[in-house]
VEXLOMI-444638 format. One record per residue: x, y, z of N, C-alpha, C in turn; residue in one letter. Coordinates in steps of 0.1 Angstrom, whole numbers, plus 5000, padded with zeros to 4 digits. Atoms other than C-alpha are relative to their C-alpha. Last residue first. Example, Ala and Ser with C-alpha at 12.3 -4.5 7.8 and 13.67 -1.06 7.14 Angstrom:
BEGIN
4991, 4989, 5000, 5137, 4989, 5071, 4992, 5011, 5008, S
5009, 4988, 5000, 5123, 4955, 5078, 5009, 5012, 5000, A
***
This chain:
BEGIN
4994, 4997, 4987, 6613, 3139, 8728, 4987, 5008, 5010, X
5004, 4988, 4995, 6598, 3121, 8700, 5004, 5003, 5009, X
5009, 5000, 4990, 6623, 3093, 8688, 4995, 5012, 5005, X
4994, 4990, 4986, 6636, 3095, 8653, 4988, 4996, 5017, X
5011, 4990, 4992, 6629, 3067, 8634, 5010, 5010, 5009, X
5000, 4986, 5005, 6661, 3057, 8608, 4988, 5006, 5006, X
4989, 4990, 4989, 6669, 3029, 8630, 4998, 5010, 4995, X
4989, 5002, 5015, 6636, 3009, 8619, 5011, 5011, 5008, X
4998, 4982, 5008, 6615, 3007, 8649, 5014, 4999, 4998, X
4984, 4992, 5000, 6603, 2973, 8663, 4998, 5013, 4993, X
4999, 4981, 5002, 6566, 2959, 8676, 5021, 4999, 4998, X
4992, 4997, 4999, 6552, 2919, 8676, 5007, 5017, 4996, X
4996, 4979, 4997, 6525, 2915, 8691, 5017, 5003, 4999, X
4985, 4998, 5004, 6517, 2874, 8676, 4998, 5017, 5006, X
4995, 4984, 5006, 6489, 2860, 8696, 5013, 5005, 4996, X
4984, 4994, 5000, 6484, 2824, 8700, 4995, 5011, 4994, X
4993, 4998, 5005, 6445, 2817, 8707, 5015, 5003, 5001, X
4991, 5018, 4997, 6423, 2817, 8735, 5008, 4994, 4986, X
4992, 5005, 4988, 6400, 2837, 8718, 5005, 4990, 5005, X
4999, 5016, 4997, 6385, 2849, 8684, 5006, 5007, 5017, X
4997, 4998, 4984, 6365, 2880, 8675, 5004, 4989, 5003, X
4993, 5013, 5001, 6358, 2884, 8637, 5011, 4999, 5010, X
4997, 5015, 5008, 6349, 2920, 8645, 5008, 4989, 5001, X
4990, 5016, 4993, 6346, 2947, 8674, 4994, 4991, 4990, X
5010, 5013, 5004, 6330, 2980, 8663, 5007, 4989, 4998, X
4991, 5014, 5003, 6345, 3012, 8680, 4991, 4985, 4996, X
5009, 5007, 5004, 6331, 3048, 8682, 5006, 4986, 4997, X
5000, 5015, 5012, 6351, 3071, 8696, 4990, 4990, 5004, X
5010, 5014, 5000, 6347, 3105, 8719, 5003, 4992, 4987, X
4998, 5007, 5009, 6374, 3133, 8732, 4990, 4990, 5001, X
5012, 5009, 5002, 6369, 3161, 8749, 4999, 4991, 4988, X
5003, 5005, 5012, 6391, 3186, 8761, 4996, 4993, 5002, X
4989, 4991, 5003, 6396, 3214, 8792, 4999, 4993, 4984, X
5005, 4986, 5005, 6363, 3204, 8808, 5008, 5009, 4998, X
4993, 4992, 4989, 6380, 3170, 8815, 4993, 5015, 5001, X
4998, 4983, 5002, 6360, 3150, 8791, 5001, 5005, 5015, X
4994, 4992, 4988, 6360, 3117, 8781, 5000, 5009, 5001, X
4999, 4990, 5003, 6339, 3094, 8758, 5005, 5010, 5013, X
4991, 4997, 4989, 6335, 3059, 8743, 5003, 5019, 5003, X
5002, 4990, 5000, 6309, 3040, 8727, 5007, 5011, 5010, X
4998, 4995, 4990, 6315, 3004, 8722, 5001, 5015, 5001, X
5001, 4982, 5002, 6301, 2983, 8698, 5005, 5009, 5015, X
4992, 4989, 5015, 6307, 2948, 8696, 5002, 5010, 5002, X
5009, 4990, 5008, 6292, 2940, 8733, 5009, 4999, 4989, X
4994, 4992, 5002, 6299, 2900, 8747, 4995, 5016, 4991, X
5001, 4987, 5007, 6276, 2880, 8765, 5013, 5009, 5001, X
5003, 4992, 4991, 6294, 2846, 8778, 4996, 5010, 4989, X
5014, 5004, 4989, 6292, 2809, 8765, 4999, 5016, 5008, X
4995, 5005, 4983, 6327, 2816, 8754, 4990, 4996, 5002, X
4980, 5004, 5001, 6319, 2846, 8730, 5004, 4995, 5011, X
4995, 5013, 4989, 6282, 2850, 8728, 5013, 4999, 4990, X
5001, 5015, 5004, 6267, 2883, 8713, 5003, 4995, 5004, X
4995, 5011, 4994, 6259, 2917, 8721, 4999, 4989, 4993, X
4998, 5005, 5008, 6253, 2953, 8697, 5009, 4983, 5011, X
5015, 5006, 5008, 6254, 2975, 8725, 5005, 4988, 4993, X
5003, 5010, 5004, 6277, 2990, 8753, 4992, 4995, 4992, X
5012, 5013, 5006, 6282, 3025, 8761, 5001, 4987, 4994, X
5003, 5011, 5012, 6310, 3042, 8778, 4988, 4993, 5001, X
5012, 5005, 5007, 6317, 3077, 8797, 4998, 4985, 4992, X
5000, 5016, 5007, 6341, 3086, 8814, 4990, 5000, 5001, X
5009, 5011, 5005, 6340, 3122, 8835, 5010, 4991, 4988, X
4994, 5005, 5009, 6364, 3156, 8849, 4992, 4986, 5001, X
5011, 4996, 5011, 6354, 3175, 8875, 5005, 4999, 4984, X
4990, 4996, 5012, 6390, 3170, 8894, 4991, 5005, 4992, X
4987, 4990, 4996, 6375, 3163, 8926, 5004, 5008, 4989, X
5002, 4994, 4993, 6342, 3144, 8918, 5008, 5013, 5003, X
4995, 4994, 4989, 6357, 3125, 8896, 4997, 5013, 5004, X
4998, 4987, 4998, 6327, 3110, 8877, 5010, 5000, 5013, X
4987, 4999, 4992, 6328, 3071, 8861, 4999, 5020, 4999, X
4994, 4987, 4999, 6299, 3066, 8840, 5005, 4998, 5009, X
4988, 5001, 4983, 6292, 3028, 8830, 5001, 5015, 4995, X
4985, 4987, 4996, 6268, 3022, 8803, 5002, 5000, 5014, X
4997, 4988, 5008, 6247, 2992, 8791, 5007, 5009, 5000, X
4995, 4990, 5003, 6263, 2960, 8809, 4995, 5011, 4984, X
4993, 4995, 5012, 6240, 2933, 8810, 5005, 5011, 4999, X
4989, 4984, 5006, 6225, 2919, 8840, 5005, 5000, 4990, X
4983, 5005, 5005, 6202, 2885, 8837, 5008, 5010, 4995, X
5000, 5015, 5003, 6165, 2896, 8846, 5017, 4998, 5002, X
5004, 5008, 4990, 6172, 2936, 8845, 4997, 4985, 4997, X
5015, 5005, 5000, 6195, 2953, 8820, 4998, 4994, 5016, X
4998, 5014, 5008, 6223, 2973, 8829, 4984, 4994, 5002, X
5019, 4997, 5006, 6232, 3010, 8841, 4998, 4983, 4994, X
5004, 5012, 5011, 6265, 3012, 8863, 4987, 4997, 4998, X
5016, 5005, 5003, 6272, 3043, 8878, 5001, 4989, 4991, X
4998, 5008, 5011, 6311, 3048, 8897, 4983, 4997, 4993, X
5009, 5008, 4997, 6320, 3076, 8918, 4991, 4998, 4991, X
5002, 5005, 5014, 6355, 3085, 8921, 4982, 4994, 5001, X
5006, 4986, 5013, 6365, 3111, 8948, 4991, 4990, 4988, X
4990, 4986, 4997, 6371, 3086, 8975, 4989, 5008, 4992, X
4989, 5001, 4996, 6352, 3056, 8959, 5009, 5013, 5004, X
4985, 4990, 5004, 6319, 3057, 8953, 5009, 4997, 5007, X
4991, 5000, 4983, 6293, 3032, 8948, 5007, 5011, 4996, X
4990, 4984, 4996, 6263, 3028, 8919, 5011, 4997, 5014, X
4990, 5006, 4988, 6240, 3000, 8906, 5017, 5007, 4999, X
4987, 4991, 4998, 6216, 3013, 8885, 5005, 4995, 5011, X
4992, 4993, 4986, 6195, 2990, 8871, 5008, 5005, 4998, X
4986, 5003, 4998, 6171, 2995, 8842, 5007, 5000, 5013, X
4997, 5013, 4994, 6133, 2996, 8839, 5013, 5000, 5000, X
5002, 5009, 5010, 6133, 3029, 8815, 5001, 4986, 5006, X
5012, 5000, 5007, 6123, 3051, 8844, 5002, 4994, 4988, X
5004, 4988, 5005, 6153, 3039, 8864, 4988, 4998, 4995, X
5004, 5004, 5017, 6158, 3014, 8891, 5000, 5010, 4992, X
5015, 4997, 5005, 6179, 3014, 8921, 4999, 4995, 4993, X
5009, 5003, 5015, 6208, 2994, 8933, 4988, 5009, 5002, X
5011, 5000, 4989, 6239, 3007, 8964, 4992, 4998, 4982, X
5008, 5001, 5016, 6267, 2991, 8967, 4991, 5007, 5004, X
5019, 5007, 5001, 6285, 3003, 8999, 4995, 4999, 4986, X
5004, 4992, 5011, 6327, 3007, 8994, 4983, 4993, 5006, X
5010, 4990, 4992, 6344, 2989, 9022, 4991, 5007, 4995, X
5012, 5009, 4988, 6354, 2957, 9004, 4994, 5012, 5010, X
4992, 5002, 4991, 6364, 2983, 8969, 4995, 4991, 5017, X
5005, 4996, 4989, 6343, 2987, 8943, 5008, 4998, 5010, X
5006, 5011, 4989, 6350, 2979, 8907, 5002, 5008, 5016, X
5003, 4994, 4989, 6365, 3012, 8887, 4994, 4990, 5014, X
4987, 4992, 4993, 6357, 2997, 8855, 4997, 5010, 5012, X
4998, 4986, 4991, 6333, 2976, 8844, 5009, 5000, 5005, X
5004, 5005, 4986, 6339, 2946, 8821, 4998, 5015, 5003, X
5017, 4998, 4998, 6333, 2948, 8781, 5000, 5001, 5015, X
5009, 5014, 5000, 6369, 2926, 8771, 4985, 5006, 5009, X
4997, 5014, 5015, 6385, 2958, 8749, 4995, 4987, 5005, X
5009, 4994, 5014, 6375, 2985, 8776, 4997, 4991, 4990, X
5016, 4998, 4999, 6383, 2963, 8806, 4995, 5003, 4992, X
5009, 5018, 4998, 6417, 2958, 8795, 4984, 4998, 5001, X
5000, 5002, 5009, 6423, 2998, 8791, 4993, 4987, 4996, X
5009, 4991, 5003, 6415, 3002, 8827, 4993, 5001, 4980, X
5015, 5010, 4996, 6436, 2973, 8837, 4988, 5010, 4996, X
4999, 5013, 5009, 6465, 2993, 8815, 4988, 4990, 5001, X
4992, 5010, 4992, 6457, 3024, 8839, 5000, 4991, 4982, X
4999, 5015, 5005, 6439, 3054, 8827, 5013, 4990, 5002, X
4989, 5009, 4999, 6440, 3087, 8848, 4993, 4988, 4999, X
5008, 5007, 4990, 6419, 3112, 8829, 5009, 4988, 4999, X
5003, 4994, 4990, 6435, 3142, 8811, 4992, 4993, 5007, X
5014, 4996, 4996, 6433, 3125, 8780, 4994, 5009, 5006, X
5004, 5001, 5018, 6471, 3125, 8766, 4986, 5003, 5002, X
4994, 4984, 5004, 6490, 3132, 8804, 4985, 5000, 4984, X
5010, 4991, 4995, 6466, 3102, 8815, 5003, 5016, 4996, X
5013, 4997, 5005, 6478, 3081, 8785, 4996, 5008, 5010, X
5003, 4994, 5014, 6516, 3089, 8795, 4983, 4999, 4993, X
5008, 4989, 5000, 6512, 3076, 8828, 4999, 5009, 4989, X
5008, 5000, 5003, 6524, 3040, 8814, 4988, 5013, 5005, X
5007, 5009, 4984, 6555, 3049, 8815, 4984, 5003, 4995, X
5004, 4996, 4984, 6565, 3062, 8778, 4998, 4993, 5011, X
4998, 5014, 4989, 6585, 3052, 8745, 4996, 5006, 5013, X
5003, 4996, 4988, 6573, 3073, 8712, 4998, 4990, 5009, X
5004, 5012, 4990, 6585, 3064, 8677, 5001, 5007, 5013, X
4998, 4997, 4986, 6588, 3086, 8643, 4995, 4988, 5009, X
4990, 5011, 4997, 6586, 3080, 8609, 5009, 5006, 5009, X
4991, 4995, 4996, 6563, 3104, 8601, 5008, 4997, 5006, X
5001, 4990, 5010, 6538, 3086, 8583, 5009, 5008, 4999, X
4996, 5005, 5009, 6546, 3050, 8605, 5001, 5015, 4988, X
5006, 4994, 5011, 6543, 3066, 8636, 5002, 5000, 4986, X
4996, 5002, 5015, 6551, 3034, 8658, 4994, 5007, 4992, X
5001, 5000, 5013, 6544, 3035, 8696, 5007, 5004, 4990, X
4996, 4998, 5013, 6551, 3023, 8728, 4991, 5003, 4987, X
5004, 5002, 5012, 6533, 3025, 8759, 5009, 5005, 4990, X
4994, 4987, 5012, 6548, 3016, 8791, 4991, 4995, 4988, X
4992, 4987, 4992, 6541, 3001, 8827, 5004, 5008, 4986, X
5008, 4992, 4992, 6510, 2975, 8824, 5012, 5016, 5006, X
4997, 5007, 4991, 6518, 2968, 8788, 4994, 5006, 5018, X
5002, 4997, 4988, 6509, 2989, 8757, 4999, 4985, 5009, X
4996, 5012, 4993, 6525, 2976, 8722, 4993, 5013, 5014, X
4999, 4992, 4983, 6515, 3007, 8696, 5000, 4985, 5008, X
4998, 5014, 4992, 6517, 3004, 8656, 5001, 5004, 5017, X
4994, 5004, 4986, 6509, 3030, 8634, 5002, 4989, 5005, X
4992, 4987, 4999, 6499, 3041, 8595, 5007, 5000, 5015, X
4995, 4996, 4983, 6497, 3007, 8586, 5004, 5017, 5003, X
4987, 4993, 4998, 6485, 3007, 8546, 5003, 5002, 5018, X
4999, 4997, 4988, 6456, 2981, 8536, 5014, 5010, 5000, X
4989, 5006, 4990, 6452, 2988, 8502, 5007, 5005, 5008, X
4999, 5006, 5011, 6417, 2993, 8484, 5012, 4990, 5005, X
5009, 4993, 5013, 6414, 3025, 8501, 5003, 4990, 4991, X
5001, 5019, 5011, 6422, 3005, 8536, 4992, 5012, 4990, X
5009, 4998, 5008, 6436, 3029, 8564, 5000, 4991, 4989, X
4999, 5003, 5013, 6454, 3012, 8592, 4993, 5005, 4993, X
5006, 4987, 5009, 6461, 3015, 8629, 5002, 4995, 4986, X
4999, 4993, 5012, 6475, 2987, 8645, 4996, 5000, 4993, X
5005, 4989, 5009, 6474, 2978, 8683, 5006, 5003, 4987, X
4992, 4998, 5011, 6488, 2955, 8711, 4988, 5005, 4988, X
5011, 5005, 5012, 6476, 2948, 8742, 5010, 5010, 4991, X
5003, 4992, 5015, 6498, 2932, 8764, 4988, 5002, 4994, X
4980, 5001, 5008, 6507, 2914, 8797, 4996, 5010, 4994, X
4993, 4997, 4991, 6470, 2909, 8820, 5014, 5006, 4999, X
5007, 4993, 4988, 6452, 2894, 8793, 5014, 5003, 5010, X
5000, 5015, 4988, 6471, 2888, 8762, 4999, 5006, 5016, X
4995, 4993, 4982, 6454, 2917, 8738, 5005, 4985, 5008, X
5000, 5014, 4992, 6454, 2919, 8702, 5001, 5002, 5016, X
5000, 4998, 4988, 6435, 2943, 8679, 5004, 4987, 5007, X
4993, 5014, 4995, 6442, 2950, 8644, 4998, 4998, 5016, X
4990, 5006, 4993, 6427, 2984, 8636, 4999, 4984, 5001, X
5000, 5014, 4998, 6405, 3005, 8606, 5015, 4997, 5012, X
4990, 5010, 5007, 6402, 3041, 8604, 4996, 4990, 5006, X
5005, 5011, 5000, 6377, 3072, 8607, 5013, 4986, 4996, X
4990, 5009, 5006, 6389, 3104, 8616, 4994, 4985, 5003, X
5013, 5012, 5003, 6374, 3138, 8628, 5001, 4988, 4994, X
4997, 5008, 5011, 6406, 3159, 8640, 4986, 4989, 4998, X
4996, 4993, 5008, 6418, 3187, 8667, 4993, 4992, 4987, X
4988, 5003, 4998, 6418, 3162, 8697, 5004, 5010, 4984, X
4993, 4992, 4990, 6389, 3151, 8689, 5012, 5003, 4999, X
5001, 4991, 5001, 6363, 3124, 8673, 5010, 5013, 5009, X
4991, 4990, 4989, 6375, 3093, 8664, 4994, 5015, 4999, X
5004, 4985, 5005, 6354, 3067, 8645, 5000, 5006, 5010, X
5002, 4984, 4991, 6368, 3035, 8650, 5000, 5012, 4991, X
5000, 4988, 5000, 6368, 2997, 8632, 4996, 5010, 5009, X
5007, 4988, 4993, 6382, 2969, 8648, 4998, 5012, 4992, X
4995, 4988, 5011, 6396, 2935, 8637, 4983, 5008, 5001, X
5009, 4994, 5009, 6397, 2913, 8666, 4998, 5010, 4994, X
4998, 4993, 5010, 6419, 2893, 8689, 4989, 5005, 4994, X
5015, 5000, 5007, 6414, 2877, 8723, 5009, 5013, 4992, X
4996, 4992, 5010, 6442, 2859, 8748, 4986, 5006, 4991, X
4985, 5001, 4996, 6439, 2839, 8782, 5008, 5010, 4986, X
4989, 5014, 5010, 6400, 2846, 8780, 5013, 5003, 5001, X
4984, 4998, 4996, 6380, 2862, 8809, 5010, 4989, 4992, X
4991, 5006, 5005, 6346, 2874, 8797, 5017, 4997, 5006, X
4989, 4993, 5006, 6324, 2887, 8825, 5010, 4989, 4991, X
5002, 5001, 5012, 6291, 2872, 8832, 5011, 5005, 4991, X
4999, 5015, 5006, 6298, 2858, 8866, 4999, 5003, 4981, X
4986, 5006, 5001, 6311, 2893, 8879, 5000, 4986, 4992, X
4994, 4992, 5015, 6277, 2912, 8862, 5016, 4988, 5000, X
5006, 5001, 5007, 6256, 2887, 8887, 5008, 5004, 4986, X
4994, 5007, 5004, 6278, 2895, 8917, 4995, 4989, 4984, X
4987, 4995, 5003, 6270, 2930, 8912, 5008, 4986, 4999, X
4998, 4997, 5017, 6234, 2920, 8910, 5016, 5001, 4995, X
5005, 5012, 5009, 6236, 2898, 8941, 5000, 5006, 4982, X
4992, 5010, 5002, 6251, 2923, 8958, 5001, 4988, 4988, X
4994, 4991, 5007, 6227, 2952, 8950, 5011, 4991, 5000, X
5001, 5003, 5016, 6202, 2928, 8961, 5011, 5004, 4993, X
4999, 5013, 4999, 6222, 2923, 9000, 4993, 4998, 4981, X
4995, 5005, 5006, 6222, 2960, 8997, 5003, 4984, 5002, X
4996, 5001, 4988, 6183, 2962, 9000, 5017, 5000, 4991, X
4986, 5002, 5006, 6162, 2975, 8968, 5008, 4999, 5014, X
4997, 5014, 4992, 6127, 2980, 8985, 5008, 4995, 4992, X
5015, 5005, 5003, 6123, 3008, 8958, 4999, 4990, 5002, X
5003, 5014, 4994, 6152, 3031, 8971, 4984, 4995, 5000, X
4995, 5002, 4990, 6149, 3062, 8948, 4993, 4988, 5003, X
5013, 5002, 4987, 6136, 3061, 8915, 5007, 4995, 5009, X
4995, 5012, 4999, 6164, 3074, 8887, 4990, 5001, 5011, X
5005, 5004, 4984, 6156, 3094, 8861, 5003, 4992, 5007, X
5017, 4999, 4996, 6176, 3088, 8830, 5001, 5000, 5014, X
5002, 5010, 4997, 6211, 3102, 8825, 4986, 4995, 5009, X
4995, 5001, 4986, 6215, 3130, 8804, 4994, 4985, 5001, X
5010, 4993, 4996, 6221, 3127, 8766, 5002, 4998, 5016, X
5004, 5006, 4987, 6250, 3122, 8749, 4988, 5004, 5005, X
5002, 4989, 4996, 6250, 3124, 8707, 5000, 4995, 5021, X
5011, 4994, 5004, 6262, 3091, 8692, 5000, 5013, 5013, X
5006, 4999, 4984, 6296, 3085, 8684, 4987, 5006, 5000, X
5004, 4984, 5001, 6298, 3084, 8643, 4995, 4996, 5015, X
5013, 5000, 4986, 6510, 2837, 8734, 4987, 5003, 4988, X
5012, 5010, 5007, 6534, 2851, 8710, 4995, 4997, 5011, X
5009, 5009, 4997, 6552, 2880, 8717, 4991, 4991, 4995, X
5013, 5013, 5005, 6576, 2896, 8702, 4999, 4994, 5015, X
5008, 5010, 4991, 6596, 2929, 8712, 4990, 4994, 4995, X
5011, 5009, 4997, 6622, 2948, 8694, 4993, 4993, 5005, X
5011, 5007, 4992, 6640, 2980, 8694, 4993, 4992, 4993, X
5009, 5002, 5008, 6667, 2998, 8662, 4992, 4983, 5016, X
4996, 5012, 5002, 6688, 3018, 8682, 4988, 4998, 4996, X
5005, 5008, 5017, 6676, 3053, 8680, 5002, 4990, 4993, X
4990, 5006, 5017, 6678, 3063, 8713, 4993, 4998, 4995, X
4991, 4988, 5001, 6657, 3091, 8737, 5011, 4991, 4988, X
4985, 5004, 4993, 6633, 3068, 8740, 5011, 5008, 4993, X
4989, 5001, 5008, 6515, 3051, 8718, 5014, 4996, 5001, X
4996, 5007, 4998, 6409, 3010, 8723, 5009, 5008, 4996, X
5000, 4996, 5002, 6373, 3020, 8732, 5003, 4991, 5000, X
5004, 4983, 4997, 6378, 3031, 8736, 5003, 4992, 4990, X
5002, 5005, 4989, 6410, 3001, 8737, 4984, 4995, 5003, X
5004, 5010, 5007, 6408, 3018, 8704, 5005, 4985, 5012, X
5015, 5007, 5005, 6405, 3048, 8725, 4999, 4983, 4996, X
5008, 4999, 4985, 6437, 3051, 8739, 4985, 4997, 4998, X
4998, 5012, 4993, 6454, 3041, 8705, 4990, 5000, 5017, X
5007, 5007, 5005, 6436, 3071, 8691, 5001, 4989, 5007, X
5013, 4999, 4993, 6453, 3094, 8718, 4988, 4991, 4991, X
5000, 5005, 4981, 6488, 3080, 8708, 4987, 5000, 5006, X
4998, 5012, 5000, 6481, 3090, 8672, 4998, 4990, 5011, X
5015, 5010, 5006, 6467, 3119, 8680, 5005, 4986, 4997, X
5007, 5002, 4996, 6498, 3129, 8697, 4986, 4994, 4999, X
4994, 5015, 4989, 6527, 3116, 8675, 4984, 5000, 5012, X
4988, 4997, 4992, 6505, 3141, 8647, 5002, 4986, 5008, X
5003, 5008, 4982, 6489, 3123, 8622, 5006, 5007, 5006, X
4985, 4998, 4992, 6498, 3140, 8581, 4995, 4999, 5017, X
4995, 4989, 4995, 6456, 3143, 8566, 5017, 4991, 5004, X
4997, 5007, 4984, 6441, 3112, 8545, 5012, 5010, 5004, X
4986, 4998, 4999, 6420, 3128, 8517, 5005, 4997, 5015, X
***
């Protein structure tokens, strides 16, 4: 049985299905464009400096930057499995993104026939969304997903989830610094202010496994895993993404699986709301 959404969950799914990956009138708005989580464990051992210089730690970091996807557009039909937020919930999405502009999102359950239960347009300054069940609509600045998590997500932050890059990149003063762990993996770590960033990835030819992200200050974490790779472009891409946040006030994790994956395509995002939505206040 498919439960009544609140505007929040809804909004906090869209944040995932990134994750991963929602106005006071009621004029009737529109905008086109064309153009089961798994358990966490701790984090392996790690063997201090093991003649790892950073001049390597470079070379790996510039290693991950050559293998990053960067298409002009990329679509793909996404299932997630949401945990949180009051609700255990499995649904199907649409996923478009035009780099640097839009990503664009909708929610759907499929018992035979597909049904939209949302729709959400995020940009780099507002998220919109479309509660199709309760025919409602929600128009924010783009701080509205940090209010929703409790961890401040950006738009470039969301971008990164949906094309596989690390997040949080380093800053020119920032020190890299590489180990290894006890499963052969590098870690290649920096911090920033409060934020400080772990990246875990094969050796030979890097490959993003997980990225943790700890603020220090706020004691509050990100979490994402990587698997399930293939070539998109000539570049390794993950399917699977494993996503998970927690402020130690809530705690939310999704499970996302990236299908029939084009790029560089025309993208349609197009978002309106019927005049009979009310807007959440």
């Amino acid at each position: 049985m498919l439960y009544p959404i609140s505007k929040n969950k809804i909004v906090t799914l869209f944040v995932f299905l990134l994750l991963i990956t929602s106005c006071k009138k009621k004029d009737k708005e529109k905008e086109n464009t064309t153009t089961n989580p798994t358990t966490e464990t701790a984090p392996p051992a790690v063997t201090q400096p093991a003649g790892f210089t950073n001049t390597a730690a470079l070379a790996v970091f510039n290693q991950l930057n050559a293998t990053e996807l960067l298409p002009r557009t990329l679509s793909a039909r996404t299932n997630v499995h949401f945990i949180g937020g009051g609700f255990d919930q499995s649904l199907g999405a649409d996923l478009r993104l035009q780099t640097n502009k839009a990503l664009w999102v909708s929610l759907y359950t499929d018992f035979g026939i597909k049904i939209e239960v949302a729709r959400a347009l995020i940009t780099p300054d507002s998220v919109k969304v479309v509660n199709r069940f309760q025919k409602q609509y929600t128009s924010e600045n783009i701080q509205y997903l940090q209010n929703l998590v409790g961890y401040p997500l950006t738009f470039v932050d969301l971008q990164a989830i949906v094309l596989g890059h690390r997040l949080n990149k380093p800053t020119p003063t920032d020190t890299l610094h590489l180990e290894t762990t006890d499963k052969g993996e590098y870690h290649l770590w920096h911090q920033t202010n409060n934020l400080k960033t772990d990246n875990y990835t094969t050796t030979g030819n890097p490959q993003l496994l997980r990225i943790a992200i700890d603020d220090l200050f706020n004691d509050r974490q990100m979490n994402l895993q990587l698997s399930d790779y293939t070539t998109i472009d000539q570049k390794p891409f993950a399917q699977k993404r494993q996503i998970s946040f927690d402020n130690n006030q809530k705690k939310y994790n999704a499970t996302l699986q990236l299908n029939d994956i084009e790029t560089n395509k025309s993208v349609e995002m197009s978002f309106s709301v019927p005049k009979s939505y009310a807007r959440v206040k």
